[in-house]
C-alpha positions as CSV (number, residue, x, y, z in Angstrom):
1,X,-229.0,197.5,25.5
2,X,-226.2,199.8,25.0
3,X,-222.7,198.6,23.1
4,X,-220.2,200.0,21.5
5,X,-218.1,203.1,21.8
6,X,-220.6,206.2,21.5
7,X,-218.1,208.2,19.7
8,X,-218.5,206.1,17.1
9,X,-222.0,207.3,16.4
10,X,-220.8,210.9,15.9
11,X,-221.6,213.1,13.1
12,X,-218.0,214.4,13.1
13,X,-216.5,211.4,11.4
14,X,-217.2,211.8,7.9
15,X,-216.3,209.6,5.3
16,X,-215.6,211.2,1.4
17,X,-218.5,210.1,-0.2
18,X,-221.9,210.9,1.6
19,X,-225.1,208.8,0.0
20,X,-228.3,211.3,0.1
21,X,-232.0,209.3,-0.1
22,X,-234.8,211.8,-1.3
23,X,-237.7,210.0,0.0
24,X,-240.9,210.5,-1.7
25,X,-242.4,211.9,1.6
26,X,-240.0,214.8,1.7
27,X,-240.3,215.6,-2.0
28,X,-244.1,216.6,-2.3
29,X,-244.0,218.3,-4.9
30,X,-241.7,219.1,-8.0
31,X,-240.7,222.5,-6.3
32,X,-238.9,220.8,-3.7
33,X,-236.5,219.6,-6.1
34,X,-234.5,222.7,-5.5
35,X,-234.5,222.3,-1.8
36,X,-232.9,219.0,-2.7
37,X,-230.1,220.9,-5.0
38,X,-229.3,222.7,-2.1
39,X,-228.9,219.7,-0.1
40,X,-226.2,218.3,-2.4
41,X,-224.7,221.5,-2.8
42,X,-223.7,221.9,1.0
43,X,-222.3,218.8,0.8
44,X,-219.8,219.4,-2.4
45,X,-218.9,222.4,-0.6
46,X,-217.9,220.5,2.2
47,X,-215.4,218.5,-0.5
48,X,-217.6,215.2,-0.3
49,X,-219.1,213.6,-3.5
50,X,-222.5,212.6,-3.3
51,X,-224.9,210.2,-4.7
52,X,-228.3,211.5,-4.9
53,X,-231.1,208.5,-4.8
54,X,-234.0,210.1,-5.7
55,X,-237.7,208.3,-5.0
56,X,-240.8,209.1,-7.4
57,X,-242.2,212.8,-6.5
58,X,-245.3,211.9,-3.8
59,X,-248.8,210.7,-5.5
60,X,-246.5,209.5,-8.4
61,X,-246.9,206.0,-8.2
62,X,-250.5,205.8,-7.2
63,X,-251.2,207.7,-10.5
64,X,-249.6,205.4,-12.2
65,X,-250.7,202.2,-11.1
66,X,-254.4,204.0,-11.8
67,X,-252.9,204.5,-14.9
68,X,-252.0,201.4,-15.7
69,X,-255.9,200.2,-13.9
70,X,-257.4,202.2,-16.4
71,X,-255.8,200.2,-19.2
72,X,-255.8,196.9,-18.2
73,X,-258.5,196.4,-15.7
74,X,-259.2,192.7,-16.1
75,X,-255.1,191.9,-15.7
76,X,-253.1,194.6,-13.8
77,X,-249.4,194.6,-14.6
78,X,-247.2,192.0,-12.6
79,X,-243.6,191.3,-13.0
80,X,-241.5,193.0,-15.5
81,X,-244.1,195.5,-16.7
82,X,-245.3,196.4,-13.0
83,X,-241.2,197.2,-12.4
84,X,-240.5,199.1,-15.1
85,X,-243.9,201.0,-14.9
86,X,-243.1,202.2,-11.0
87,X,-239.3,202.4,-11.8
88,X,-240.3,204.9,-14.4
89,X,-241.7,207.5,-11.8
90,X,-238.3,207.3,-9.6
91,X,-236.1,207.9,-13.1
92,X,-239.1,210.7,-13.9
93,X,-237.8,212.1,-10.2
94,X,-234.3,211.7,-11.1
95,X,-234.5,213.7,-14.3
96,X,-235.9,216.2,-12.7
97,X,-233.3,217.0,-10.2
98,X,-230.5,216.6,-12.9
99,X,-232.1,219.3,-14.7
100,X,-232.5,221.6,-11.3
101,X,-228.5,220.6,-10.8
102,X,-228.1,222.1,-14.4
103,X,-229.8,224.9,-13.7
104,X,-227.7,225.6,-10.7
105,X,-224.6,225.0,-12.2
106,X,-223.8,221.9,-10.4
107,X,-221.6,219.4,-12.5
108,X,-223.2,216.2,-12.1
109,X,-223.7,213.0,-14.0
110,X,-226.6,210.4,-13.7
111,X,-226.8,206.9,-14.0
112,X,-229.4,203.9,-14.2
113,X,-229.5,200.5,-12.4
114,X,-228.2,198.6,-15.4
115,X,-225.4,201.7,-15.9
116,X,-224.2,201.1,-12.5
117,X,-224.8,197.3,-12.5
118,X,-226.8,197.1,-9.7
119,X,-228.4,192.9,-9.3
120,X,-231.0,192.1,-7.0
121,X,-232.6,188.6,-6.0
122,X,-235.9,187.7,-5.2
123,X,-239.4,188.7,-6.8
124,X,-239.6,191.1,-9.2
125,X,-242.0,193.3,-7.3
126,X,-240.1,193.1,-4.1
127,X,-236.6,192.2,-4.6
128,X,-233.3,192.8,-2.6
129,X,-229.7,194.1,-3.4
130,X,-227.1,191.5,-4.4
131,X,-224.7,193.6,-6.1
132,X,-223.2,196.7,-7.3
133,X,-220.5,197.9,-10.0
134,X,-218.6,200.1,-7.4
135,X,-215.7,200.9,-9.7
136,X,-218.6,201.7,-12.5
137,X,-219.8,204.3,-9.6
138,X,-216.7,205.5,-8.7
139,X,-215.8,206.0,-12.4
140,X,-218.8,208.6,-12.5
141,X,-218.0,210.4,-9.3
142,X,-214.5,211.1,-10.9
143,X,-216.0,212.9,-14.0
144,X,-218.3,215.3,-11.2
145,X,-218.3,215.4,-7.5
146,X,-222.4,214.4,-8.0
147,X,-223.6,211.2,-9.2
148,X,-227.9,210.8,-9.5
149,X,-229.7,207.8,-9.4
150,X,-233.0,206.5,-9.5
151,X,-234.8,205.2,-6.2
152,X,-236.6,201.2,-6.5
153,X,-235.2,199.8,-9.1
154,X,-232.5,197.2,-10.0
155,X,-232.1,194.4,-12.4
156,X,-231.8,190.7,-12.6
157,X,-229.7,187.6,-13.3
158,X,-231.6,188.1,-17.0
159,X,-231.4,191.7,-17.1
160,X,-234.9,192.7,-16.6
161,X,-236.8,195.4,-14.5
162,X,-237.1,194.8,-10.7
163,X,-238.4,196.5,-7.6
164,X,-236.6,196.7,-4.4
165,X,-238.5,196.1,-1.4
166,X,-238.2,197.9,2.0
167,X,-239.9,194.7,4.0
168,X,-242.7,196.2,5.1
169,X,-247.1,195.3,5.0
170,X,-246.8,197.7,2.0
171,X,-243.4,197.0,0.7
172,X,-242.3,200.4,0.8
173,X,-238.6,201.3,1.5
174,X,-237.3,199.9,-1.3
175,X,-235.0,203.5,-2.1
176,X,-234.1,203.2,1.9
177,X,-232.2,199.8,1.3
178,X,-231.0,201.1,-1.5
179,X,-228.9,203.6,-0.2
180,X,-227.8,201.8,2.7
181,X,-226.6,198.9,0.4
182,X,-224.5,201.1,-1.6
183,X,-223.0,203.1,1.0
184,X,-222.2,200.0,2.4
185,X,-220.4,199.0,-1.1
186,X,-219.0,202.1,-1.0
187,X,-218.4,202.7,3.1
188,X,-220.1,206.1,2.2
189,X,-222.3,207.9,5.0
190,X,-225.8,207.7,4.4
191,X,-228.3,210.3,5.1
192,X,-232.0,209.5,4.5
193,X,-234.2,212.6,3.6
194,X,-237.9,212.3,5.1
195,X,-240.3,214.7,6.3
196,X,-239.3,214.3,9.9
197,X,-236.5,216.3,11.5
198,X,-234.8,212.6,13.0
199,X,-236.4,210.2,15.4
200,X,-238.7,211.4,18.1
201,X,-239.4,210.1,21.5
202,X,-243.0,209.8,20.1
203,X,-245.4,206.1,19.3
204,X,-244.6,207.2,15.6
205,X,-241.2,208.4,16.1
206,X,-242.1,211.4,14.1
207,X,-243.0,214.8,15.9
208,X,-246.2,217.0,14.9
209,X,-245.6,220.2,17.1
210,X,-248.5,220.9,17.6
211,X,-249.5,218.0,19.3
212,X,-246.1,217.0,20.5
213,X,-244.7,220.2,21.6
214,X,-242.6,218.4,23.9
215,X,-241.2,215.3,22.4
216,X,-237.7,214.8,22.4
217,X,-235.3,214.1,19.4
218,X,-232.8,211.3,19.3
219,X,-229.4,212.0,19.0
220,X,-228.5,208.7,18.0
221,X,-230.5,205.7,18.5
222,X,-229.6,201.9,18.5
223,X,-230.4,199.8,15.5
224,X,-232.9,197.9,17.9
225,X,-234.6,200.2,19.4
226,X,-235.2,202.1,15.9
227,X,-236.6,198.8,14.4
228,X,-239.1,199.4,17.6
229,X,-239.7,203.4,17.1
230,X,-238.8,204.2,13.7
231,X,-240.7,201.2,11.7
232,X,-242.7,203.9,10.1
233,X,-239.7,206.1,9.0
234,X,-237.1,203.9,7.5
235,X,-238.0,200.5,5.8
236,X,-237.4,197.3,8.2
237,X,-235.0,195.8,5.4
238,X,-232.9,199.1,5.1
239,X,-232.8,198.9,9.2
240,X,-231.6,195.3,9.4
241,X,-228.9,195.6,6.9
242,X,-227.5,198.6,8.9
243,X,-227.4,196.7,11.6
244,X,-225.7,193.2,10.1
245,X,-223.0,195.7,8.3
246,X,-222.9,198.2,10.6
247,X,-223.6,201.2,8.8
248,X,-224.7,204.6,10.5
249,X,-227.7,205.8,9.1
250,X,-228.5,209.7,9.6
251,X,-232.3,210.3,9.3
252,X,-233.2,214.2,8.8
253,X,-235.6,216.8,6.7
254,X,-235.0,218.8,3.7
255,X,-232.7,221.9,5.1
256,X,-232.4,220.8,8.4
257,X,-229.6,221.7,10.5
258,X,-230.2,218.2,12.9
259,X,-230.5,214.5,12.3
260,X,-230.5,211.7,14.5
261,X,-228.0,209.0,13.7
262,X,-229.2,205.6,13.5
263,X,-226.3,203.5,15.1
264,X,-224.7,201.3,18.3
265,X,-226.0,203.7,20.7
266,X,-229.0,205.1,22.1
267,X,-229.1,209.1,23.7
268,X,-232.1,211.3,23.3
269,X,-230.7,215.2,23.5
270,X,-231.8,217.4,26.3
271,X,-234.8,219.1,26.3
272,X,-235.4,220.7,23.1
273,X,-238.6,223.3,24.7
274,X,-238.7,226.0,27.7
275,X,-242.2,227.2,27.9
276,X,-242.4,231.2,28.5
277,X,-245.4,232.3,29.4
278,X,-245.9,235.7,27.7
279,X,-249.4,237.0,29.4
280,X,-249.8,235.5,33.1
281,X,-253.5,233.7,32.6
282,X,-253.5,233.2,28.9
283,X,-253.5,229.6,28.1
284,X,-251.3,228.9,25.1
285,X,-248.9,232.2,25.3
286,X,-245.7,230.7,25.3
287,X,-243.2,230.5,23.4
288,X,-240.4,227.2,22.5
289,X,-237.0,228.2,23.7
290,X,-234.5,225.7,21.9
């Protein structure tokens, strides 16, 4: 179902602040850090402040729940300890690109959950967003145009360690609802960083070209329909906020010049391949006119 006023999805609205997830899936390595630094760059230079959420590096949280297996075999970390433990590889992440902002030159300042006063309710292990110290974030953004923060975690009405949860079988997502609830604080855009280039007409919603040559991308795509499609990009709970607050969400790789905008509306572009053959008779000469 289509509501709304399309032009209300566009890209060419952009608020001051601009709220940049760095998924886990997108940063596979400690490498793509910089990639990441050049994200945030193009925004400053656009004149927006940004606040970087950064998830653990890929593989990091596996390692250390093994880790932690290792150590305490007969009784695994719960609560507390389980939160700070997997907290500790998204502020790991987080460090990491501060020092790649340093090394760029780009003046910055980082924060933690308790810096920032960010509450959340629930379990410990899979907890949601309450609350937020906007004019504590604000307050940083004024000292440099780029303020980082951990992915995951929050605390409590008692102070201690908790995870966010994104909602889903495995819980993940938890750095997706993050950034939507504080650009929703903050009525910041919010791009999330994956490994996908936006939403594709695809079961996954993802594209692998070479299977999916000619799948079609999303320019913008309804809250409902993405909750359909795009369960497997963005966490359900991150989804359903969006939608109750009405927050646009842009989803988008590392670099790329696209997104599609999670919104009111639902458009897929126009074809995005022209196939060429190149030798009459040989199967697979072609090439992908955008």
């Amino acid at each position: 179902m289509q509501e709304g006023d399309p032009t209300m999805c566009s890209e060419d609205i952009p608020n001051e602040t601009i709220v940049l997830k760095f998924g886990g899936s997108a940063l596979t390595h400690v490498g793509e850090l910089r990639a990441a630094v050049g994200e945030i760059r193009r925004e400053v230079r656009k004149g927006r402040s940004v606040i970087a959420i950064v998830s653990p590096i890929f593989g990091t949280t596996p390692r250390l729940l093994a880790e932690a297996g290792k150590l305490a075999a007969a009784d695994p970390p719960s609560g507390p300890a389980l939160a700070r433990l997997v907290a500790g590889g998204a502020r790991h992440a987080a460090s990491l690109l501060s020092v790649a902002l340093w090394d760029a030159g780009q003046a910055h300042t980082s924060a933690t959950a308790r810096e920032v006063g960010l509450l959340a309710q629930g379990p410990s292990g899979d907890a949601e967003p309450a609350a937020i110290d906007t004019a504590a974030v604000q307050h940083l953004l004024n000292r440099a145009p780029v303020l980082v923060l951990p992915g995951l975690e929050s605390i409590n009405e008692r102070e201690q360690p908790t995870l966010l949860g994104g909602g889903g079988p495995s819980r993940r997502g938890g750095t997706d609802l993050l950034a939507v609830f504080i650009a929703e604080a903050l009525g910041a855009d919010v791009r999330l960083i994956k490994d996908s280039e936006g939403v594709y007409d695809t079961p996954s919603g993802r594209i692998d070209p070479r299977a999916d040559e000619r799948a079609r991308r999303y320019r913008t795509i309804a809250w409902e329909d993405a909750s359909r499609l795009a369960g497997r990009i963005v966490g359900p709970r991150a989804l359903a906020l969006a939608a109750r607050r009405g927050v646009r969400i842009q989803i988008g790789a590392l670099g790329a010049s696209r997104v599609t905008t999670i919104c009111w509306w639902t458009e897929l572009e126009h074809p995005t391949s022209l196939e060429i053959d190149l030798q009459p008779g040989v199967t697979g000469a072609r090439v992908l006119v955008a």
